[in-house]
PDB file of N, CA, C and O in Angstrom, chain B, residues numbered from 101:
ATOM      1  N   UNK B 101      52.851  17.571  84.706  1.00  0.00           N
ATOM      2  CA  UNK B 101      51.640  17.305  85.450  1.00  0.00           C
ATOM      3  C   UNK B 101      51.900  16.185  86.453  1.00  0.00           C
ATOM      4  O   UNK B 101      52.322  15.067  86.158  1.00  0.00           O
ATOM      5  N   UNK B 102      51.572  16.656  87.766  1.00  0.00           N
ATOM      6  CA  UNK B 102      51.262  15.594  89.066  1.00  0.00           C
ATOM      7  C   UNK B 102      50.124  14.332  88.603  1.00  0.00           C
ATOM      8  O   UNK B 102      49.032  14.601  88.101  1.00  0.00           O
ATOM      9  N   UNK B 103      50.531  13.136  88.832  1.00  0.00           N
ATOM     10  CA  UNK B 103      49.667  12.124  89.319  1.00  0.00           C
ATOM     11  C   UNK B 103      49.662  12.371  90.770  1.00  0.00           C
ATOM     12  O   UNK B 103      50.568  12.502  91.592  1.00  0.00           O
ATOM     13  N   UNK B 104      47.985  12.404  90.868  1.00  0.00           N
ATOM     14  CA  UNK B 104      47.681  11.963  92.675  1.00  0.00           C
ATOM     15  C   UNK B 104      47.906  10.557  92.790  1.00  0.00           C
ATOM     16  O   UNK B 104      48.013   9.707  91.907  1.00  0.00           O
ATOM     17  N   UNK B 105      47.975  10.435  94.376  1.00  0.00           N
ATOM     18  CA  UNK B 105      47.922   8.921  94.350  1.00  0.00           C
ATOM     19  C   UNK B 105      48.009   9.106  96.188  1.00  0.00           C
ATOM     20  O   UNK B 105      48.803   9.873  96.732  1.00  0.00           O
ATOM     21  N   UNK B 106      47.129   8.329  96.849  1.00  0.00           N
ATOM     22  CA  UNK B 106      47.249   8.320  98.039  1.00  0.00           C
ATOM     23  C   UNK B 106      48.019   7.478  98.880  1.00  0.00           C
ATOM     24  O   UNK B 106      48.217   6.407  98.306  1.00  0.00           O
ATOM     25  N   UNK B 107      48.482   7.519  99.892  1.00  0.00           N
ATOM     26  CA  UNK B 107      49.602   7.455 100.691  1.00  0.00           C
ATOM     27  C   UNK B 107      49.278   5.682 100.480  1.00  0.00           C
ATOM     28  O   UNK B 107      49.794   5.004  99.591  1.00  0.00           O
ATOM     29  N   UNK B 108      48.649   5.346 101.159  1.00  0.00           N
ATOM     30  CA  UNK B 108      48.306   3.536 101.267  1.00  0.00           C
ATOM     31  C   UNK B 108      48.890   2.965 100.038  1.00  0.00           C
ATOM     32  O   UNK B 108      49.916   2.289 100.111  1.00  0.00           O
ATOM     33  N   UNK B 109      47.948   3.333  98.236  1.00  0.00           N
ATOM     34  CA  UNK B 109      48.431   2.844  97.419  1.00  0.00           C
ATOM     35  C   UNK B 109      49.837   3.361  97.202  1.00  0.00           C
ATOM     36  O   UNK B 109      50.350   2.619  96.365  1.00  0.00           O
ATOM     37  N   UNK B 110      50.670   4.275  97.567  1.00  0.00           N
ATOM     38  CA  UNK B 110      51.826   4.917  97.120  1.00  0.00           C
ATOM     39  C   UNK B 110      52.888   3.652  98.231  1.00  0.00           C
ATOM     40  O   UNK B 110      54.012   3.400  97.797  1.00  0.00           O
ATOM     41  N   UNK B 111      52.536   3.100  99.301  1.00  0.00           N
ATOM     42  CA  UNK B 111      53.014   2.040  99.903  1.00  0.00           C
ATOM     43  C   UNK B 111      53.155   1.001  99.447  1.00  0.00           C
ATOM     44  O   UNK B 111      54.309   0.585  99.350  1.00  0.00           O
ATOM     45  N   UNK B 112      52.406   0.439  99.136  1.00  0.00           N
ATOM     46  CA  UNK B 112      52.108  -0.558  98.393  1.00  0.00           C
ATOM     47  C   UNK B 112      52.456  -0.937  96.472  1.00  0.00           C
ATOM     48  O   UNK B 112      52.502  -1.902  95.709  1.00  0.00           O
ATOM     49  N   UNK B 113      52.553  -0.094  96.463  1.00  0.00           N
ATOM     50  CA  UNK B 113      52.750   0.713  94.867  1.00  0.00           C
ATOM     51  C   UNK B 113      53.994   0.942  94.791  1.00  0.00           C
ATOM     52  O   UNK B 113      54.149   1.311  93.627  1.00  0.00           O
ATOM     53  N   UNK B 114      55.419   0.963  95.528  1.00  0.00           N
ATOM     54  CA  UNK B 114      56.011   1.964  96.071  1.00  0.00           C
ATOM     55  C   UNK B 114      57.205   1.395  94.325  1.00  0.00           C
ATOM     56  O   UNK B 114      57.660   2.466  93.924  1.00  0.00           O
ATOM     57  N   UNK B 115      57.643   0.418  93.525  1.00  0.00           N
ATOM     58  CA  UNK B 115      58.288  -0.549  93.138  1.00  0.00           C
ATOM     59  C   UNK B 115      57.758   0.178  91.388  1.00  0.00           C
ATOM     60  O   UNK B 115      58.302   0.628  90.379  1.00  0.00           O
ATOM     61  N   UNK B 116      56.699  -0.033  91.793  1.00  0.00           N
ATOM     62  CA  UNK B 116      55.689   0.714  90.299  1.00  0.00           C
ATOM     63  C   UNK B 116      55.826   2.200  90.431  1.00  0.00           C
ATOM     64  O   UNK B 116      55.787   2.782  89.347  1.00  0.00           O
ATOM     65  N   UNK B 117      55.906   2.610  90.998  1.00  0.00           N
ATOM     66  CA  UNK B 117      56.129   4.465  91.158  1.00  0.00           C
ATOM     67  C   UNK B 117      57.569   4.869  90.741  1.00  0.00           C
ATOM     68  O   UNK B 117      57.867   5.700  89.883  1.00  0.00           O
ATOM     69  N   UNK B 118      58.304   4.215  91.413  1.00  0.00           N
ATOM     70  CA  UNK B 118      59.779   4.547  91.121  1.00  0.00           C
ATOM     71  C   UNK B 118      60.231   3.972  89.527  1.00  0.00           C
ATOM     72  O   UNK B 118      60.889   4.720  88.804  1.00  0.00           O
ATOM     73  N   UNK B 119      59.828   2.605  89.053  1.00  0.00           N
ATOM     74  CA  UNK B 119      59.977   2.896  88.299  1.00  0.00           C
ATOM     75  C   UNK B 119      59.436   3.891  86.799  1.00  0.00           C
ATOM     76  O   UNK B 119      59.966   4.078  85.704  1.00  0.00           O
ATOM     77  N   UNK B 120      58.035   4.402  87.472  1.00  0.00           N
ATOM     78  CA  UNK B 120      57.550   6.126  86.496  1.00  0.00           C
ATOM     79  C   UNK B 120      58.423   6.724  86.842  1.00  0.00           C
ATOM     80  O   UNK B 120      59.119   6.912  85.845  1.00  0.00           O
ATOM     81  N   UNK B 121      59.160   7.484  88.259  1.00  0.00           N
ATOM     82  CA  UNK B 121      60.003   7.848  88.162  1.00  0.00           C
ATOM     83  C   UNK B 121      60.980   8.080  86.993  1.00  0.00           C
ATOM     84  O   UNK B 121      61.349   8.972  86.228  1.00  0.00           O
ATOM     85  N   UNK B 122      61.171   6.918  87.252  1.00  0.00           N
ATOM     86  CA  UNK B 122      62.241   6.832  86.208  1.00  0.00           C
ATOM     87  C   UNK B 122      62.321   7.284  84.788  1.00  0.00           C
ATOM     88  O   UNK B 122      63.265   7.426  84.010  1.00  0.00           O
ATOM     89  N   UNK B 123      61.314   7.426  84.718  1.00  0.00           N
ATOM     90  CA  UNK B 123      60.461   7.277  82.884  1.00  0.00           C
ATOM     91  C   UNK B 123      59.844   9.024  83.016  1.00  0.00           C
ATOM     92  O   UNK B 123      59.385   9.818  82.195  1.00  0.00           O
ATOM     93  N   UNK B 124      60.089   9.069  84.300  1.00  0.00           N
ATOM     94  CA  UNK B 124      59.979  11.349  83.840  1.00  0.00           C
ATOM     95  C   UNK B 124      58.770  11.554  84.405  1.00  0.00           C
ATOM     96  O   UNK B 124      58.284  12.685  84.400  1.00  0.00           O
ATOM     97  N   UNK B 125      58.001  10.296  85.073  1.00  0.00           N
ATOM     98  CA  UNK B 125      56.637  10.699  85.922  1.00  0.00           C
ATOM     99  C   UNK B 125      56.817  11.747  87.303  1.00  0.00           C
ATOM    100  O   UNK B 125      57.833  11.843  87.991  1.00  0.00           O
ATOM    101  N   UNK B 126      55.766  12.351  87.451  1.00  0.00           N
ATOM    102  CA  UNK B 126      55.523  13.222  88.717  1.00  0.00           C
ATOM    103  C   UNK B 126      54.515  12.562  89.644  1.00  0.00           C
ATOM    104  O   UNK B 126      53.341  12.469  89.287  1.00  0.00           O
ATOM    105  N   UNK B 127      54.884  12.146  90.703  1.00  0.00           N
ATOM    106  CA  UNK B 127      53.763  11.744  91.535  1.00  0.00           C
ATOM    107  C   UNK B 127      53.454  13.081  92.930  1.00  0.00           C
ATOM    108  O   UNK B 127      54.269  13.510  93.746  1.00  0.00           O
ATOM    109  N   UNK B 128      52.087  13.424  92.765  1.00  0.00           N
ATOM    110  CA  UNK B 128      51.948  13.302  94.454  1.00  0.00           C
ATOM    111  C   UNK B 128      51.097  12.835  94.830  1.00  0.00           C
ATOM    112  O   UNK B 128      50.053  12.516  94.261  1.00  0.00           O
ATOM    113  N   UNK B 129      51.693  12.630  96.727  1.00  0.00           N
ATOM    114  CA  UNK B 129      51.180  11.475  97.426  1.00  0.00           C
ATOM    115  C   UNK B 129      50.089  12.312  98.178  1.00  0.00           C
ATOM    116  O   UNK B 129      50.435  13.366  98.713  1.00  0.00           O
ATOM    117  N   UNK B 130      49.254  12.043  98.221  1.00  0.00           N
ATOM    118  CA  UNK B 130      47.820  12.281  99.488  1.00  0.00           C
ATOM    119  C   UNK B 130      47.984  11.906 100.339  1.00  0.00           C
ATOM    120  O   UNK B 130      48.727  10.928 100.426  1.00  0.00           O
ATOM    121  N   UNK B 131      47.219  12.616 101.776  1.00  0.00           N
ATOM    122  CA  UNK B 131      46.894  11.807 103.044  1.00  0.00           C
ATOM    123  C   UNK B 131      45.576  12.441 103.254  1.00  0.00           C
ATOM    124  O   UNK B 131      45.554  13.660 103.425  1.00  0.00           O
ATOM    125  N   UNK B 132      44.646  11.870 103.260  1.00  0.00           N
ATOM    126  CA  UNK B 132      43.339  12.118 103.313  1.00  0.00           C
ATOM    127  C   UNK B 132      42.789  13.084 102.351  1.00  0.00           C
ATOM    128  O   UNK B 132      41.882  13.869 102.627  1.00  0.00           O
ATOM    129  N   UNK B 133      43.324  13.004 101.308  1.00  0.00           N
ATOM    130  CA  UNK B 133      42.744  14.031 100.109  1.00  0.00           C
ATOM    131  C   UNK B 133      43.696  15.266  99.953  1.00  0.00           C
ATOM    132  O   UNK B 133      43.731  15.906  98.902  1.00  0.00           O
ATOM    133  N   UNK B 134      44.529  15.598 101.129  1.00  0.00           N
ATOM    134  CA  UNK B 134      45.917  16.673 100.763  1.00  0.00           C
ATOM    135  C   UNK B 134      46.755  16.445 100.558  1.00  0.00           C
ATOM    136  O   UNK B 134      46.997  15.472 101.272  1.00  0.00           O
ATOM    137  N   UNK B 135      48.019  16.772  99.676  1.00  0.00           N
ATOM    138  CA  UNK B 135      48.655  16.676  99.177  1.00  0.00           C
ATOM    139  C   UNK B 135      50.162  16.768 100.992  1.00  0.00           C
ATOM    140  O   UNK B 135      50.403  17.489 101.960  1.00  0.00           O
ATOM    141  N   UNK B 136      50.604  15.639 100.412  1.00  0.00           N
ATOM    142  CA  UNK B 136      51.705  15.585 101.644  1.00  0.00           C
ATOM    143  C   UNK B 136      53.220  15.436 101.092  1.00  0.00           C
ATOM    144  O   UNK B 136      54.172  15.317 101.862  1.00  0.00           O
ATOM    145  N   UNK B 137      53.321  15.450 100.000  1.00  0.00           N
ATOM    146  CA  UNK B 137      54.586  15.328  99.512  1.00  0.00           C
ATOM    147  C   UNK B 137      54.721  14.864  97.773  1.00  0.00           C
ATOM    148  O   UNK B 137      53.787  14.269  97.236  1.00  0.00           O
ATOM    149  N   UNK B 138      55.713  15.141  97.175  1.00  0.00           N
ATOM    150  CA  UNK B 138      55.956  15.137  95.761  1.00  0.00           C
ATOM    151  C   UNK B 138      56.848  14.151  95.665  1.00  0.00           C
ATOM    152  O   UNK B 138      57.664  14.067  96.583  1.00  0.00           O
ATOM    153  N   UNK B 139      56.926  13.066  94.428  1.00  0.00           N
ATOM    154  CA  UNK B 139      57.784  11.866  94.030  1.00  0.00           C
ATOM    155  C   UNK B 139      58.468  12.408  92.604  1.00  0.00           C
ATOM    156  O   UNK B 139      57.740  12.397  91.611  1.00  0.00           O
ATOM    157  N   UNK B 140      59.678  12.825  92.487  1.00  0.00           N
ATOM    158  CA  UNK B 140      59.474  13.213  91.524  1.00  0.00           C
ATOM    159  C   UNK B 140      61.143  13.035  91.258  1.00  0.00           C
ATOM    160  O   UNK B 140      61.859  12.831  92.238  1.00  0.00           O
ATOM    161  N   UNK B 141      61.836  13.131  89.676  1.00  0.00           N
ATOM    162  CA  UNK B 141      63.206  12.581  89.366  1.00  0.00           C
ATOM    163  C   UNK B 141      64.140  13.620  90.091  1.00  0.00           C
ATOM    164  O   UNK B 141      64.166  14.818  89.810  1.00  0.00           O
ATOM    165  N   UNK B 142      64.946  12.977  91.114  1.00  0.00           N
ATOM    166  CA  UNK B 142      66.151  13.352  92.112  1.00  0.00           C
ATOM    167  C   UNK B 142      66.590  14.471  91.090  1.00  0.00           C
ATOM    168  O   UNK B 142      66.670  14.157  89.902  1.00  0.00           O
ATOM    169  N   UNK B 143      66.877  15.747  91.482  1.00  0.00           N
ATOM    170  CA  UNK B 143      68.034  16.895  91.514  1.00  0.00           C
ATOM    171  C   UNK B 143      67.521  17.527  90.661  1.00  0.00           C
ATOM    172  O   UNK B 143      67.851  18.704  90.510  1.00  0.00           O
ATOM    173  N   UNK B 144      66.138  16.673  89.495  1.00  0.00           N
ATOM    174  CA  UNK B 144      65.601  17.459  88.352  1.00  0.00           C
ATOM    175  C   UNK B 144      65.226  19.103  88.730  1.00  0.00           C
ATOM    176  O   UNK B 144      65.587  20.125  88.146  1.00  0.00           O
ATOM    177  N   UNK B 145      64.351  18.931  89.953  1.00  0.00           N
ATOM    178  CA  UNK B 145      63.381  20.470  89.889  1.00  0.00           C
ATOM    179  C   UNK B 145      64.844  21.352  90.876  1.00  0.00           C
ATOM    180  O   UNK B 145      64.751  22.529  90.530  1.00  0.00           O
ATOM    181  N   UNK B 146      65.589  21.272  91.499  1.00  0.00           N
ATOM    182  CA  UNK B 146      66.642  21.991  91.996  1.00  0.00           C
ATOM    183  C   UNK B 146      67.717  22.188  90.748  1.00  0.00           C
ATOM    184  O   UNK B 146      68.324  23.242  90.936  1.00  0.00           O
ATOM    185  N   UNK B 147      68.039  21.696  89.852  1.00  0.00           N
ATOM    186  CA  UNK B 147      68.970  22.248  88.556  1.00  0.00           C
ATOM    187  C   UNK B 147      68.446  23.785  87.878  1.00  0.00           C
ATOM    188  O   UNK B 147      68.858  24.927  87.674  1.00  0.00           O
ATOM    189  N   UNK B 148      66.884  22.662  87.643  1.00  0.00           N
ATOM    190  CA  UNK B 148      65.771  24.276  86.718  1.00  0.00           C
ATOM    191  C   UNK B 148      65.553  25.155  87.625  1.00  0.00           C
ATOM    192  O   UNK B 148      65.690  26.305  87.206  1.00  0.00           O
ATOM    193  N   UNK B 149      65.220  25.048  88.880  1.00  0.00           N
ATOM    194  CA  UNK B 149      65.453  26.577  89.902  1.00  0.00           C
ATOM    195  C   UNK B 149      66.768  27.084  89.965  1.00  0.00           C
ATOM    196  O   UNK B 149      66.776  28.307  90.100  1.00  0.00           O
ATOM    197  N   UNK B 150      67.899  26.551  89.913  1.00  0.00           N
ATOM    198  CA  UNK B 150      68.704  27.345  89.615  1.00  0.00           C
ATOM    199  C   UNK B 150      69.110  28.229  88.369  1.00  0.00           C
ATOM    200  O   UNK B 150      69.440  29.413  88.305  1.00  0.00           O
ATOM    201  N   UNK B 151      68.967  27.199  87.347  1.00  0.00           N
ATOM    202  CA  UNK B 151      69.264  27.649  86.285  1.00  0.00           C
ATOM    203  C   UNK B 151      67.837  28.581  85.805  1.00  0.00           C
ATOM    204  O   UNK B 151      67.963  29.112  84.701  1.00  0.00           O
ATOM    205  N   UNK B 152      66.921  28.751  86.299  1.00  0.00           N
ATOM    206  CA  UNK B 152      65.611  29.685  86.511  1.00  0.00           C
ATOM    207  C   UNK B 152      66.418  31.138  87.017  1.00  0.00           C
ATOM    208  O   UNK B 152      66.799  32.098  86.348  1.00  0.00           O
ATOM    209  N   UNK B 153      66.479  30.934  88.098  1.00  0.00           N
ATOM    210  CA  UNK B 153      67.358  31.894  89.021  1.00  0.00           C
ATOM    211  C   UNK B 153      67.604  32.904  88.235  1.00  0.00           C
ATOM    212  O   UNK B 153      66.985  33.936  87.976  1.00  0.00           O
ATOM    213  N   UNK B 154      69.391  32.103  87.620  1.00  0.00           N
ATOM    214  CA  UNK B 154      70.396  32.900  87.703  1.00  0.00           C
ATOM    215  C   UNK B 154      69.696  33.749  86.170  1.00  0.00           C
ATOM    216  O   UNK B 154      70.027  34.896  85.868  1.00  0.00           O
ATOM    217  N   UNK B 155      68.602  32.822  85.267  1.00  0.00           N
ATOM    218  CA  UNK B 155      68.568  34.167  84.023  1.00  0.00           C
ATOM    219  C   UNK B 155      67.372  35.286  84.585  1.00  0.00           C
ATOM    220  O   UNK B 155      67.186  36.409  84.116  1.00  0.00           O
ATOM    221  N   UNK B 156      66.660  34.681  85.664  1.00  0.00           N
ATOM    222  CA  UNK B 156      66.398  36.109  86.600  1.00  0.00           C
ATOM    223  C   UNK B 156      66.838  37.003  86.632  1.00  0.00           C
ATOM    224  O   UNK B 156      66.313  38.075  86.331  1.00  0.00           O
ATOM    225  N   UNK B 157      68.318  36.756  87.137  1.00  0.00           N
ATOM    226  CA  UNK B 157      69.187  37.581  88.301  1.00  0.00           C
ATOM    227  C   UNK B 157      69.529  38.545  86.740  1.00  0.00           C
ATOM    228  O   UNK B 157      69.294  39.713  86.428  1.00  0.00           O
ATOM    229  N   UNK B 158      70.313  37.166  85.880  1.00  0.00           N
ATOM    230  CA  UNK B 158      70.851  38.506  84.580  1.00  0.00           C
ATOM    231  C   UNK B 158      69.677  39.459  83.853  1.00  0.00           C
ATOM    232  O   UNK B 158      69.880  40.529  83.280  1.00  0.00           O
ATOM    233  N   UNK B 159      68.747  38.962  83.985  1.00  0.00           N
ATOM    234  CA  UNK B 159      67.635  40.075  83.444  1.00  0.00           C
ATOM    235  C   UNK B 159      67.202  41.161  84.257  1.00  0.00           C
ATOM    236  O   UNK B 159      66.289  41.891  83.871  1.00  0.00           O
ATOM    237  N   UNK B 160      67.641  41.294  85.094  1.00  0.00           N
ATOM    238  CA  UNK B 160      67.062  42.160  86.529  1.00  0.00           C
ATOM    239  C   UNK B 160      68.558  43.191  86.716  1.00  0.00           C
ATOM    240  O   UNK B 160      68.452  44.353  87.108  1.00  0.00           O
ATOM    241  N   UNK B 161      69.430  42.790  86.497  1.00  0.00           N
ATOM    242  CA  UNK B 161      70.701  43.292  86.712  1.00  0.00           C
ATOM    243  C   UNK B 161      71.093  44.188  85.097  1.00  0.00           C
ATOM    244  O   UNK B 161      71.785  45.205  85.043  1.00  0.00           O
ATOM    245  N   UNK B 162      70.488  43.536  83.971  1.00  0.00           N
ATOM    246  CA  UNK B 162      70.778  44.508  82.573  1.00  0.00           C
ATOM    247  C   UNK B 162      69.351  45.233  82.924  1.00  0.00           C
ATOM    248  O   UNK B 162      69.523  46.334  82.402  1.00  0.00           O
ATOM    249  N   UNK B 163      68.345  45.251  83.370  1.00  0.00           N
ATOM    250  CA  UNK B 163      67.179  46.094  83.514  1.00  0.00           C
ATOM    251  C   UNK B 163      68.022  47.473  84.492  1.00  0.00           C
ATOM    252  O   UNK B 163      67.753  48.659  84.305  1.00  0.00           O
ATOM    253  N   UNK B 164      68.441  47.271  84.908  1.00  0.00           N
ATOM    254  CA  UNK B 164      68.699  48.818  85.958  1.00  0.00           C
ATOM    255  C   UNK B 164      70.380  49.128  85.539  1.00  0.00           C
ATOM    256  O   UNK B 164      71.251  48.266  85.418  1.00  0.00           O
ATOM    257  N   UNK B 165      70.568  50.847  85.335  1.00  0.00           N
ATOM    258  CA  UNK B 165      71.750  50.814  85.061  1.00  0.00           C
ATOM    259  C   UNK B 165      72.892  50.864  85.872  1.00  0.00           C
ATOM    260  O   UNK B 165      72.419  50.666  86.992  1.00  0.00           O
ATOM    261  N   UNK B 166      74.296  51.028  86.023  1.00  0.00           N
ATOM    262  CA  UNK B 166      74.780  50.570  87.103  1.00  0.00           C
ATOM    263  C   UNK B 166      74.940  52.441  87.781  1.00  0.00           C
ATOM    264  O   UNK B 166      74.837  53.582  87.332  1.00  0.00           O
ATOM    265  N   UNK B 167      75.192  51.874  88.866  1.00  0.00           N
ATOM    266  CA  UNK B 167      74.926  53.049  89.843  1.00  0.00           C
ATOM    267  C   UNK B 167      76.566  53.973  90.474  1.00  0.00           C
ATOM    268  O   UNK B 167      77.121  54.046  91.570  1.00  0.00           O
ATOM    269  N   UNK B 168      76.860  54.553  89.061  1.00  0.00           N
ATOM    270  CA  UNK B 168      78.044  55.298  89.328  1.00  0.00           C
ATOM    271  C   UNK B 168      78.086  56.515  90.127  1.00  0.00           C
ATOM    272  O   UNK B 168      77.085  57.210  90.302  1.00  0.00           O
ATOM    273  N   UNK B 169      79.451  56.833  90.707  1.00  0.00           N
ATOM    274  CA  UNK B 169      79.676  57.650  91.675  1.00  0.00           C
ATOM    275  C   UNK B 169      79.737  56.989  93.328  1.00  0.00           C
ATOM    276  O   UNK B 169      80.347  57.460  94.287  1.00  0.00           O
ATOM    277  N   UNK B 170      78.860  55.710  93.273  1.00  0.00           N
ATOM    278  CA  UNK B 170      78.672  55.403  94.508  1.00  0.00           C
ATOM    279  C   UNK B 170      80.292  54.975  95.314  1.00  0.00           C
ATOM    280  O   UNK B 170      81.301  54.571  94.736  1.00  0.00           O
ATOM    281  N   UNK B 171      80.157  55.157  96.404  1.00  0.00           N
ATOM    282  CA  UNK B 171      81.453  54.720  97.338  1.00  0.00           C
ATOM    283  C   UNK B 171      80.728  53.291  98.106  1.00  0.00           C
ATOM    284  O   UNK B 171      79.815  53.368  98.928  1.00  0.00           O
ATOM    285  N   UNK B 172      81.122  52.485  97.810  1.00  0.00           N
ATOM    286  CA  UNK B 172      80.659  51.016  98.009  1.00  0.00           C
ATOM    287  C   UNK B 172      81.287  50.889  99.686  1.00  0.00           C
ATOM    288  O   UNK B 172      80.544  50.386 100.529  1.00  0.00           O
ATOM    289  N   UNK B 173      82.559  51.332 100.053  1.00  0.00           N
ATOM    290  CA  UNK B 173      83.249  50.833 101.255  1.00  0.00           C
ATOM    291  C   UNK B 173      82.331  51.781 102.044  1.00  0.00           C
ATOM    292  O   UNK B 173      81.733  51.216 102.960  1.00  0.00           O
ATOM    293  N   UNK B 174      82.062  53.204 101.887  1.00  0.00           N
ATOM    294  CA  UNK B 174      81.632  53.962 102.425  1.00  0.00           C
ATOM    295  C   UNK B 174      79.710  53.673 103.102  1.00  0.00           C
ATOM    296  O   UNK B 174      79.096  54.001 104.118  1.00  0.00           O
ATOM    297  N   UNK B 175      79.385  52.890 101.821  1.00  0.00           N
ATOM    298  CA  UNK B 175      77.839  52.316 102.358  1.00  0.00           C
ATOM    299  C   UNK B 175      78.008  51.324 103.550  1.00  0.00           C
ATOM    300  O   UNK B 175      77.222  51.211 104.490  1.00  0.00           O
ATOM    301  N   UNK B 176      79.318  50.528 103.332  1.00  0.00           N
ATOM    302  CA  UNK B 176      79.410  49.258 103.925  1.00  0.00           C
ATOM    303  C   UNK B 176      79.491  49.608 105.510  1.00  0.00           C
ATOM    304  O   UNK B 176      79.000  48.997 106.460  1.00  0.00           O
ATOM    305  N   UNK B 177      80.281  50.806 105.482  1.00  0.00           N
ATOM    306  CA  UNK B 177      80.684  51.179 106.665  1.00  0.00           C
ATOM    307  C   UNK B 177      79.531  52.149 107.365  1.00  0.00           C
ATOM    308  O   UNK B 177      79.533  52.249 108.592  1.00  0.00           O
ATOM    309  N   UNK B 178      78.767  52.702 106.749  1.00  0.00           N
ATOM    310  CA  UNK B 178      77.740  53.274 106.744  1.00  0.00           C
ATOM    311  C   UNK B 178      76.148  52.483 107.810  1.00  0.00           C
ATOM    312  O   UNK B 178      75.136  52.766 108.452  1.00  0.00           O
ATOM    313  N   UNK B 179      77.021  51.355 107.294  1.00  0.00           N
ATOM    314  CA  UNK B 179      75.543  50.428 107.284  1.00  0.00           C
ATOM    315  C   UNK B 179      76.424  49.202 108.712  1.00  0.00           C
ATOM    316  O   UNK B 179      76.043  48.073 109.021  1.00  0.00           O
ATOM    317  N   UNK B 180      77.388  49.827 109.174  1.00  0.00           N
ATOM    318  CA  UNK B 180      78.141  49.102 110.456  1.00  0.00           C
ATOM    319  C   UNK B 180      77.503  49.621 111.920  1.00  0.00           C
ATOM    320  O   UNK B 180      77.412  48.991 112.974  1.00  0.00           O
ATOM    321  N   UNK B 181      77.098  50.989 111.611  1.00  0.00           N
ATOM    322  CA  UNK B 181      76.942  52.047 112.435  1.00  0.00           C
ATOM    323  C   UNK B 181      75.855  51.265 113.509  1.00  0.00           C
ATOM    324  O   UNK B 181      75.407  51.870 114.483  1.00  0.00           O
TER     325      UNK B 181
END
């Protein structure tokens, strides 16, 4: 869960935020009541989208079976035209 917190106090605040940061807090910052940006622990939410991803990709890839007979060079070249 996001803490709001608006841009002025997030300035001013800036010393106290980082260290929630640190401690696994989520901030976002407001500018006039909308949301303008997320404070949140460096590389955390880009690891879990990846690692989100890729058991996507393997569940989507054992869902369909593989597609024999096909000529792979022949699509490639197919698709040069």
């Amino acid at each position: 869960m996001n803490i709001e917190i608006g841009s002025y106090e997030a300035k001013t605040k800036l010393p106290e935020l980082l260290r929630g940061v640190q401690l696994g807090k989520r901030y976002t910052i407001t500018l006039r009541g909308e949301a303008i940006a997320d404070l949140i622990p460096s590389g955390t939410s880009q690891k879990n989208e990846v690692a989100e991803a890729i058991i996507h990709m393997k569940q989507f890839m054992k869902s369909y079976p593989p597609m024999l007979g096909l000529d792979t060079k022949a699509l490639i070249e197919q698709g040069r035209d």
